[in-house]
N, C-alpha and C positions, 0 to 999 in steps of 0.2 A: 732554409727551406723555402720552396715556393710558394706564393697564395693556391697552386692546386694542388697540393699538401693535404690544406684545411678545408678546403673548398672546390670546389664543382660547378660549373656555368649550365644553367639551366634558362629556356628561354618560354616566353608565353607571351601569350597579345599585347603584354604590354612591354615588353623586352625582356633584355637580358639581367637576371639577376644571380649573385653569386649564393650558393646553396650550401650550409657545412656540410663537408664531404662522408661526415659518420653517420649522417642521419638517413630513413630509408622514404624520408619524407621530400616533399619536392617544392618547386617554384611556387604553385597556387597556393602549398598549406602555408609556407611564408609569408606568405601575401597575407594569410587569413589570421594571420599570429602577430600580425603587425597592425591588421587592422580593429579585430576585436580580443582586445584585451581585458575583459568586463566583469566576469562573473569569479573568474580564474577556476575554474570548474572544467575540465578539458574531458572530449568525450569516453576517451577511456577510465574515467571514473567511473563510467557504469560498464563493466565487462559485457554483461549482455547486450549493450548495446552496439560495442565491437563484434562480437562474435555476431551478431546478428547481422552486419554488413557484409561482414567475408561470409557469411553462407548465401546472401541475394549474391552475388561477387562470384563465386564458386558455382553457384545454380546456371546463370547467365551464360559462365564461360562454357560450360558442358552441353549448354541447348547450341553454345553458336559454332561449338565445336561439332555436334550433330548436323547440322544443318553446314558445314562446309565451310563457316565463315571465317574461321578461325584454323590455325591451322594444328596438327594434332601436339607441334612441338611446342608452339607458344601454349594452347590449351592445358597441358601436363604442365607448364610450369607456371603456369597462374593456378593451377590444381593446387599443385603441392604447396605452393606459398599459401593459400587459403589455407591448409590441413595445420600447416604451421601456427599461424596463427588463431585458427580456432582451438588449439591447444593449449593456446596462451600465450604465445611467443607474441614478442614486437609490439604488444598493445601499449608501450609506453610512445610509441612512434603515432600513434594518434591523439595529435594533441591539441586540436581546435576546439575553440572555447562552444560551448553548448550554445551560449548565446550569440548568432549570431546575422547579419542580414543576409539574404539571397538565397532563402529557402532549404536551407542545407546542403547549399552546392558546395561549401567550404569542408562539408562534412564528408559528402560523395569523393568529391575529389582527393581529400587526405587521403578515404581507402583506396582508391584507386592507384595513386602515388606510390603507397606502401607496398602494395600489392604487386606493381608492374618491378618496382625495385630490388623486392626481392625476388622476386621471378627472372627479373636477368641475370642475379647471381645466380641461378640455378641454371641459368642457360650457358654458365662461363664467361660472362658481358658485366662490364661494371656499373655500378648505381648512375643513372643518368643517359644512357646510350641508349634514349629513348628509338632510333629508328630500327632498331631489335624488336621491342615491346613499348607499347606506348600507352602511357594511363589512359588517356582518352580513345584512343583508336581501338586499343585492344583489347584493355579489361575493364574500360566503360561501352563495350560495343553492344549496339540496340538496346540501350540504357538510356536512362535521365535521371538526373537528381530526381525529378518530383513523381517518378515512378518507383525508385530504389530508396530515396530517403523515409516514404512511408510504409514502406513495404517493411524496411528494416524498425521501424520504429513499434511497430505491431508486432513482429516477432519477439525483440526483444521483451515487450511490455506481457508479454505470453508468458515469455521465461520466467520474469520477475513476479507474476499473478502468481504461478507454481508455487513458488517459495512461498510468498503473500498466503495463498489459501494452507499450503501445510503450518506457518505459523499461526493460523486464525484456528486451526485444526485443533493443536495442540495446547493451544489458550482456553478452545474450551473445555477441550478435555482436563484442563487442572479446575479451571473451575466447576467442572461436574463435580471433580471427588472433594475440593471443599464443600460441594453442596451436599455427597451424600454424607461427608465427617462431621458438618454442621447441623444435621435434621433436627435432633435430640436437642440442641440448645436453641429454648423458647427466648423469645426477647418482645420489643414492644415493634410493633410497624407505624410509621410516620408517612403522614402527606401535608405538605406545606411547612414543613418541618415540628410539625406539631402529636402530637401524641395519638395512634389514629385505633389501631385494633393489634391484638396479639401476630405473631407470625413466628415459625421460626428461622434464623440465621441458615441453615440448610436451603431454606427456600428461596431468602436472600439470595444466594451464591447458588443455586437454581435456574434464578432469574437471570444472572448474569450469563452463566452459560448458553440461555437459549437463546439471548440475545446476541452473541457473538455466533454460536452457530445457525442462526440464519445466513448471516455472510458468508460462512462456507459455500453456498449454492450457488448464492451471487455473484462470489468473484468466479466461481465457473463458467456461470453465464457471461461476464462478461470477455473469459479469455476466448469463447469460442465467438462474439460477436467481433472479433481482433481477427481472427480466421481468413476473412477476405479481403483480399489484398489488389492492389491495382499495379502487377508487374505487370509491364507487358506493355502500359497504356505511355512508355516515352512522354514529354514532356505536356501535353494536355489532356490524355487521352486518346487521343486518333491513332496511338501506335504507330507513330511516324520513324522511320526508316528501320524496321523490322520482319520479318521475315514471317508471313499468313502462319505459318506451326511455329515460330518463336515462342507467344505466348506459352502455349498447350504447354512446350516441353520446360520452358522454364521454371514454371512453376511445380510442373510431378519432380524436377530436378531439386526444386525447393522441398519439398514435401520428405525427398529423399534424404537429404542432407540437414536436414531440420529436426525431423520426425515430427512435426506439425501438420496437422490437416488441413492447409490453407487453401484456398480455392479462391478462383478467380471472381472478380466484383461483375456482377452484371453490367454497369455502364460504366465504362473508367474512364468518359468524361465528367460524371456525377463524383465518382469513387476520387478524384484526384485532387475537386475541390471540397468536395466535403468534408468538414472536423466534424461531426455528429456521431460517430462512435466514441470519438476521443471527448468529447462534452458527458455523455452518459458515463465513460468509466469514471471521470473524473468526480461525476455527481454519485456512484457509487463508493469510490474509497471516502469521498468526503460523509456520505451516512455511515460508512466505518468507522471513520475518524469522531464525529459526534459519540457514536455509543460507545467507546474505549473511554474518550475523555467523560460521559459521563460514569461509567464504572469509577474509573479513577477520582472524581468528584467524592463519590461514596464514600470508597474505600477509604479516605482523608477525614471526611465526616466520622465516619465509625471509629478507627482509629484514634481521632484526635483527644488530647489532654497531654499525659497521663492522666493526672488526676486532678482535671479542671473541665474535660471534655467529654465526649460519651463514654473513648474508651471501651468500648465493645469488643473492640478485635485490635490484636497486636501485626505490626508488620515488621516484617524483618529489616533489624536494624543493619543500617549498609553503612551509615559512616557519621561524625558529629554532629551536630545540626548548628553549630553554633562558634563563632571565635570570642565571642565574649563571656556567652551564659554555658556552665557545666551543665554538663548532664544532657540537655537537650539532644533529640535525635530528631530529623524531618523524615517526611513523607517522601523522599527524594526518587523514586524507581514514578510514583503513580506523577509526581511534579513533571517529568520529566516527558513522559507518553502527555500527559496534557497539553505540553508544547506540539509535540510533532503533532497533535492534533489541530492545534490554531495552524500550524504550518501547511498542513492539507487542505484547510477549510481555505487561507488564503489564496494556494495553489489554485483551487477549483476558482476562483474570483478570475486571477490572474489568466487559465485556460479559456474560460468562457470572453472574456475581452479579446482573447485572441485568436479562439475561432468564428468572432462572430466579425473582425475585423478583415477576413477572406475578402477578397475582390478578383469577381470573374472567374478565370479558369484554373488560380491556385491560391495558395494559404502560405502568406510567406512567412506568417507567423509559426510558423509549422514548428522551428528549431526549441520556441517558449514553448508549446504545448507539451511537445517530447522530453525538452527538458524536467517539467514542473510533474507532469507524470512518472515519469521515470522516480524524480525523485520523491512522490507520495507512495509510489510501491514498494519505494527503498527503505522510507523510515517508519512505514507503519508496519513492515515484517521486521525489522532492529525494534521497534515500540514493545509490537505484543511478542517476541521472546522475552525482552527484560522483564515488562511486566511478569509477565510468567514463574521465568527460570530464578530474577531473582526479589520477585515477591508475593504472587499468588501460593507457592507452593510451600509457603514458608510462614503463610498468616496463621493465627492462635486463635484462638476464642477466649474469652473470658466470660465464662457461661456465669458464672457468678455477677456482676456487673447486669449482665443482660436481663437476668433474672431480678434482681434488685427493682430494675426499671419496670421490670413488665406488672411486679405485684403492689408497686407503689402509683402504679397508672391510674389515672380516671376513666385511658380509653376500655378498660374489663366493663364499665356499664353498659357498652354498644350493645351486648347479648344480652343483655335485660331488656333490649326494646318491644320483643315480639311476648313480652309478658307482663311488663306492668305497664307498655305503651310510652309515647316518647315524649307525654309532658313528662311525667311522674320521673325519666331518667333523663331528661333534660335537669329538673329541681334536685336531682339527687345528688348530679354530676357538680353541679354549680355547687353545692352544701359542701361537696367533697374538698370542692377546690378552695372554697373562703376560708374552712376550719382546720384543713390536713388530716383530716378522718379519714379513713379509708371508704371503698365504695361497700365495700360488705358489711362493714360495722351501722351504715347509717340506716343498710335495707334490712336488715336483723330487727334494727333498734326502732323503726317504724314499722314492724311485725307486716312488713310487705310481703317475707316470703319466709321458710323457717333455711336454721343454718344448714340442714342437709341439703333443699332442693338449692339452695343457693349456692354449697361448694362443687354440687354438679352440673350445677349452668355455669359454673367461673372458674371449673379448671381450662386453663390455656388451650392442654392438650385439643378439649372439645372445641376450641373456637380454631383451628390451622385449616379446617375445613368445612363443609354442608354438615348443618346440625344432624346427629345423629337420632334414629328415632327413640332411641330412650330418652336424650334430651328435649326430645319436642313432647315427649309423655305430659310432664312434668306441666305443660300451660293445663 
């Protein structure tokens, strides 16, 4: 057989180079597969971020087919290859590493490649017979990487926020219903890890939900700050070689084909260099990623022993914890979300170096920021499922234990302050602590207060909230 067999001759500014003839990819993605080899992370690792090429890709071609530029037969058949593809087809044909130099051109141009390739087959033209349909000419026309590359990168980051906030959704909804399954069991409440006032474990797991549900709001806010996009502004902003209603129509095209309400950036020569949305989401998943990891801090806390540790709440055992010691089980669901949190927190380090390393009228850092984002939207919706699915819904109480702790505490004196005053239960709490007496044998036994009004200032229940006024009878 002949080398054009295997192969295909495909030519670019730097010459002739030979192309495998199965692939729907072309000269420049070769070029970009040879040169960055780095992270091995190729863009179709993030489908959204595919599909979010072919829809700027698909938007374009229908404005420049309105406006005449384009003609209706090539237009249909970059149509259809886009439908294709945002279906799912061919995303293994996009394979350039995330990381790479020249602003995403390597990334632009794959789609482009893919796109124009498989459109000649639909025109009855074989892969490469570029003077049919031309990546660059045809289904890069009134385009630029640094118009299309962010545009596509905000879309996708939109898609993946979706997901992101319904699993933040549903995190906290499990943690409500351990909050309302836990009210009933009292325990001791801790600050500095030390013994502090009663609370119950309900309130605990309260806590945790409303902390997670704030971010719900958040990542909303942040998918609609992603909203404004700079199609339109070709390679600096100035809209250079594009058609005065290009813009308008390619973005209602976008809007269409998206179902996203993106709108045009007011200046898209500001809008093309500036990373300042992608800094804010970034510092937002990262205050995500802090309050998960410290949930999970907790949760490990509480959990830990069996029976050397607090021990408070059991979590659902997922697999041995040990190849030497029996029995042992880890913390391994909340160990785990701990990581993808230092992972996000490093990400936002990494972002921030690399939007602030911009010069002039682009951000050639652009490919790490998309990158590193992309993937903190990715593993903090993989995080709070697992958390979730296979261990919030699955935690125990051990109200026994908890209780244990709360009645053998020192902190039950706090509510004796506003009645015998905070020398008198400074001196009590210290006696409690030197002897192992309990706090109510010592206040009985110095006729400070009698045992009735005493077991109604020290039941728990009365201290989870504002003293009630029968208890404040009592000074």
């Amino acid at each position: 057989m002949s080398d054009s067999t295997y192969y295909r001759v495909e030519r670019d500014l730097l010459g002739e180079r030979q192309v495998p003839a199965a692939v729907y990819y072309g000269v420049q993605t070769l070029r970009a597969l040879e040169n960055f080899n780095i992270s091995g992370i190729p863009i179709s690792h993030f489908p959204d971020l595919v599909t979010a090429l072919v829809m700027v890709k698909q938007a374009c071609a229908r404005a420049n087919r309105d406006l005449g530029k384009l003609d209706q037969q090539q237009a249909d058949a970059i149509d259809r290859a886009c439908d294709e593809i945002i279906t799912g087809e061919l995303h293994g044909e996009f394979c350039v590493d995330m990381i790479q130099g020249g602003a995403g051109t390597s990334t632009n141009m794959n789609s482009n490649e893919v796109i124009a390739n498989r459109a000649l087959e639909l025109l009855g033209r074989q892969r490469g017979e570029y003077e049919h349909l031309h990546p660059n000419i045809h289904v890069n026309m009134s385009q630029s990487t640094n118009d299309v590359y962010p545009t596509s990168l905000r879309l996708a980051m939109i898609f993946g926020l979706r997901q992101l906030e319904q699993a933040t959704r549903s995190l906290q909804t499990a943690l409500s219903e351990k909050g309302a399954e836990f009210c009933g069991v009292l325990k001791m409440g801790r600050t500095q890890l030390q013994d502090a006032v009663p609370m119950s474990l309900g309130q605990e797991f309260s806590a945790f939900a409303t902390t997670i549900g704030e971010e719900v709001s958040r990542l909303g806010e942040m998918a609609a700050l992603l909203m404004e996009v700079n199609l339109g502004g070709t390679a600096i902003g100035t809209g250079l070689n594009t058609e005065a209603e290009y813009r308008e129509l390619a973005i209602a095209h976008l809007r269409e084909v998206s179902s996203v309400a993106v709108t045009p950036a007011e200046d898209l020569v500001e809008a093309t260099s500036d990373m300042g949305g992608f800094v804010l989401l970034s510092g937002m998943l990262k205050r995500t990623a802090v309050k998960l990891s410290k949930i999970c801090n907790d949760l490990r806390l509480l959990s830990s022993g069996p029976r050397c540790g607090l021990n408070e709440i059991n979590l659902p055992q997922r697999q041995p914890g040990s190849s030497i010691m029996p029995g042992k089980v880890n913390p391994v669901i909340p160990e785990a979300v701990n990581q993808v949190a230092f992972t996000v927190i490093g990400n936002d380090t990494a972002i921030t170096m690399a939007a602030e390393a911009g010069q002039l009228q682009l951000n050639v850092m652009e490919p790490l920021i998309g990158y590193k984002l992309l993937e903190s939207i990715r593993y903090l919706g993989a995080a709070m499922e697992s958390l979730r699915s296979d261990c919030v819904v699955g935690i125990t109480a051990n109200e026994s234990v908890c209780r244990g702790y709360l009645e053998r505490s020192i902190g039950l004196v706090t509510a004796l302050n506003p009645h015998l005053g905070y020398g008198v239960t400074s001196r009590i709490a210290q006696q409690a602590l030197l002897t192992g007496r309990s706090v109510a044998e010592l206040v009985v036994e110095e006729k400070l207060m009698t045992p009735a009004e005493l077991e109604r200032l020290l039941r728990p229940e009365a201290m989870l909230g504002p003293a009630l006024q029968e208890v404040k009878a009592l000074a």
